[in-house]
N, C-alpha and C positions, 0 to 999 in steps of 0.2 A: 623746782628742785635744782641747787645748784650741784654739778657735777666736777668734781674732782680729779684734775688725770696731769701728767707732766707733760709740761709744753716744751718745744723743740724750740728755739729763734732761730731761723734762717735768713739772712739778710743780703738782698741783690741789688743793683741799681734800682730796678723801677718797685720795688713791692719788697714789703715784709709779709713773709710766709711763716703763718704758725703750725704746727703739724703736730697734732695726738697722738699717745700711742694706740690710740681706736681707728687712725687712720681719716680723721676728718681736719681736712683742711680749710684754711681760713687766708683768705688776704687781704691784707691794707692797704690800701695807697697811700702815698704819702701825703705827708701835709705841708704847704709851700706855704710863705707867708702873701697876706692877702695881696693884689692888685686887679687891676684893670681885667677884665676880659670882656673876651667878644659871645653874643648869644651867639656866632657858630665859631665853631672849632676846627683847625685843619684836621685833623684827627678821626677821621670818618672815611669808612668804606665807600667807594664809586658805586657799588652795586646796591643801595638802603637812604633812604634820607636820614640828614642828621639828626640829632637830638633835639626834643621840644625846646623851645626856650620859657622860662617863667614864665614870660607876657601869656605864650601860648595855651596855657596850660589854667592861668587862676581862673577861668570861669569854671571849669570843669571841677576843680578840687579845693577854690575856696569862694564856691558860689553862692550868689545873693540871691538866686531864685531856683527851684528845684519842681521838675516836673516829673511826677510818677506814671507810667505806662503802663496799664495793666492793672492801677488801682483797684480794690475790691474790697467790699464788706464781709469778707470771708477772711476769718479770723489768720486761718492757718496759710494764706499764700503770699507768695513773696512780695506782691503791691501792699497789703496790711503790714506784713510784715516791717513794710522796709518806711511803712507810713509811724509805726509805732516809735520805730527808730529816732524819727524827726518830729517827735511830739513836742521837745525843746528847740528844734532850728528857729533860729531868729530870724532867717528869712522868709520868702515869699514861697509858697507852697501852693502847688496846684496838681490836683488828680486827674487823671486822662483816662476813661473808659467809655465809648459811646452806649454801653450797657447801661449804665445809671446818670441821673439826674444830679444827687448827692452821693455824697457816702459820708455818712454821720451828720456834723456839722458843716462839712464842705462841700461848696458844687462843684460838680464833676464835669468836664467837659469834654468833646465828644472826640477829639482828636488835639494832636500838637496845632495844628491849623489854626485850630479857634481860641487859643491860649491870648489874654490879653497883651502877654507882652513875648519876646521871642527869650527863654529858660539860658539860664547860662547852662545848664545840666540838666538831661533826661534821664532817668532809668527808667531803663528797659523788662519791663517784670511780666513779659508773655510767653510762648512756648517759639523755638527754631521758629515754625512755620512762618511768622507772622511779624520777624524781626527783621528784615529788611524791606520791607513798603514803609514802617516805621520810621525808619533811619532812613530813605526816603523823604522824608517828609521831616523831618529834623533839619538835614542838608537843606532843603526850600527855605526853611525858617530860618535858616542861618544860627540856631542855639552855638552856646560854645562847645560841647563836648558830650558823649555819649555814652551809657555802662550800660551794657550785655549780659543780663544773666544766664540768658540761657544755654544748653549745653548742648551737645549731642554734634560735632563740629568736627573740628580736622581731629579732634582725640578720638574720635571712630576709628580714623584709617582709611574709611571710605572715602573714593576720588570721589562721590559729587559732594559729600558734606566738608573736603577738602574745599573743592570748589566753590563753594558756598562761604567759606569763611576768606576765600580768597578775595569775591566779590565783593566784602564788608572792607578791606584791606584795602581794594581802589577806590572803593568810597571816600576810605580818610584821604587819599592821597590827594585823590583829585580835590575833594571839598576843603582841605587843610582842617578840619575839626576834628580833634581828637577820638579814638572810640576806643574804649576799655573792655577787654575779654575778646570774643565771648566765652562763655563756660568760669566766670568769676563772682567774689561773694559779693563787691560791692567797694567800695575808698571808705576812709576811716579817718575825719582831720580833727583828733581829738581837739587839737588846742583851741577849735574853736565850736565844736559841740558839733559838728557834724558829722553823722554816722548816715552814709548812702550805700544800706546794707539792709538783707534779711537778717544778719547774724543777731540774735540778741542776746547775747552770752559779753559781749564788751560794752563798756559803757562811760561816759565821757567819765574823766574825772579831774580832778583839782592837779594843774601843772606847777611843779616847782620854774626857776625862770627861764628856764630852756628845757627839753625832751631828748628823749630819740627816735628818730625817725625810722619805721621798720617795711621795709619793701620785700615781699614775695611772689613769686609767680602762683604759689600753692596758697590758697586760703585756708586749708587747713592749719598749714604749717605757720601762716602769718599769724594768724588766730592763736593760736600757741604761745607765739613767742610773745605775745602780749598781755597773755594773762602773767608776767612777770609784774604786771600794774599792780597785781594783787599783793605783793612782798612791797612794792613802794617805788616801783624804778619809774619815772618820769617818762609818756608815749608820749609825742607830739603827734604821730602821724602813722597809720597802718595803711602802704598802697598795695594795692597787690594790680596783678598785669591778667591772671588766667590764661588763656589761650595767646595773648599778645596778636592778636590781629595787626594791632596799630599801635599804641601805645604798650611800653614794655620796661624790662627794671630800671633799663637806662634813663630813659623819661623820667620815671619817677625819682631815681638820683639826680638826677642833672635839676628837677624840681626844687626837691628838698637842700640843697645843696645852698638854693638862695633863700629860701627861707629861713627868717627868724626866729622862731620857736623852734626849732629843730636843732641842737647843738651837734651831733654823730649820726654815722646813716647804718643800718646793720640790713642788712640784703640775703636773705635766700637765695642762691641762683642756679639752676641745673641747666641751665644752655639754652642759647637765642642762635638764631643762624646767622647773626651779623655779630660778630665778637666786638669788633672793634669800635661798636658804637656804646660800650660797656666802658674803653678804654677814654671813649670820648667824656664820658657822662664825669668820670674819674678824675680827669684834667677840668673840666667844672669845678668839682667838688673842692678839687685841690687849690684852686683858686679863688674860692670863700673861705681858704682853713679850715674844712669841713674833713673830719677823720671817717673815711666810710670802711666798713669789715665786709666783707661777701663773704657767705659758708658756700661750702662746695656742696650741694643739695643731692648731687650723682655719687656723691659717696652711701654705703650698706647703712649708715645712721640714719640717711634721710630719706632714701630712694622709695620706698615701699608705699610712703602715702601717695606722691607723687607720679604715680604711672600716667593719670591723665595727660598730665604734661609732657611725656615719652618722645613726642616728636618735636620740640622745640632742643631736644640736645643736638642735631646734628648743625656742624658748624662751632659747638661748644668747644 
């Protein structure tokens, strides 16, 4: 449904701010014309590491081999789930559960360990308990990058489930391999058929010659903004961050920003505790001629689905 309301133009040095009379705001960066840059940027907080660089990041979201964790012949969980998703991936597919032998036509194998080759991408489809010996053992293997679905994490409140997603956060550090969530749906690279998601309500479709690229912290909300495919608008890419452990909107800007099938970046954001690796990902963008919009997701339009996310606004 498109919504109709009178938009404000306010215009400052760094940012065009659009402002509704409903009170939600929007901002642009601007758009430089192209040159030269560096994968880091001055531009970054002393206390957070910079921003991923492409290199860092393509095995993770535009991989050639994908490992399920948690696979299962049970229709309704998020291993089938997210196995049904990848009925069309053209890459290399392998299911990980020491429970089964196969599952359907494919052998199952009993852990990451015995995977014939080391996965650019795991997801992660088991409960809290059992998602860090995993990721564990991902780090050994050296994969590129990791997606967390499960939940129940610093969005409690509770210091040890803080603690616990803290843990997952020196993981990436140390190990440099990206990890996505936890408490997220899954990445979404339409343009080239991969859906690393239980959601099955989206589904690849025919891109005109560029997309948009659409980054949230909230799966819900990213989800939303993508069934706009259904009216005709061109998705290259749905990232979302969830919990932001490690990987977060910036990343996925600073991503998409070099990507080719991505022509505009449109971003949800309700608050990261390092602002200015936002501002970083932005000076990227701006450096591909890449137009990126952020909604302000802390405004009364958006806030209500997103309470999970509650503790990633301070620092916003």
């Amino acid at each position: 449904m498109i919504l109709r309301r009178q938009i404000q133009w306010a215009f400052t040095l760094k940012t065009i701010t659009i402002m509704s009379d409903k009170g939600l705001e929007m901002h642009i960066l601007p758009v430089a014309s192209p040159r030269q840059v560096s994968p880091r940027s001055n531009c970054v907080s002393p206390s957070h590491r910079q921003v991923y660089s492409r290199a860092s990041l393509v095995r993770l979201l535009q991989p050639e081999s994908i490992a399920i964790v948690g696979a299962s012949p049970t229709a309704s969980s998020f291993g089938a789930l997210t196995r049904a998703n990848l009925d069309q991936y053209a890459g290399r597919l392998y299911l990980v559960n020491s429970k089964y032998a196969s599952i359907g036509d494919r052998p199952c194998h009993p852990s990451v360990a015995d995977l014939p080759e080391s996965p650019d991408c795991v997801v992660v489809a088991v409960a809290r308990e059992s998602v860090e010996p995993i990721v564990h053992e991902c780090v050994a293997r050296k994969v590129g990058g990791i997606v967390i679905y499960a939940s129940g994490y610093a969005e409690t409140g509770k210091s040890d489930r803080i603690a616990q997603q803290a843990r997952l956060t020196e993981i990436a550090l140390a190990s440099g391999i990206p990890i996505v969530g936890p408490n997220v749906m899954g990445q979404f690279n339409f343009a080239r058929g991969t859906l690393m998601s239980f959601v099955g309500t989206l589904r690849p479709r025919m891109l005109r010659e560029r997309g948009i690229g659409v980054v949230s912290q909230s799966g819900a909300l990213g989800v939303s903004l993508c069934q706009a495919a259904e009216t005709g608008v061109s998705i290259s890419h749905l990232l979302l961050s969830g919990n932001s452990c490690d990987f977060d909107v910036a990343d996925a800007i600073a991503y998409l920003a070099e990507d080719p099938s991505c022509q505009a970046i449109a971003c949800v954001f309700e608050g990261m505790p390092d602002p200015l690796r936002l501002l970083e990902a932005g000076e990227r963008a701006s450096a591909f001629n890449k137009p990126v919009v952020v909604y302000d997701g802390r405004g009364r339009q958006l806030r209500r689905p997103d309470r999970d996310h509650r503790f990633l606004r301070q620092g916003a």
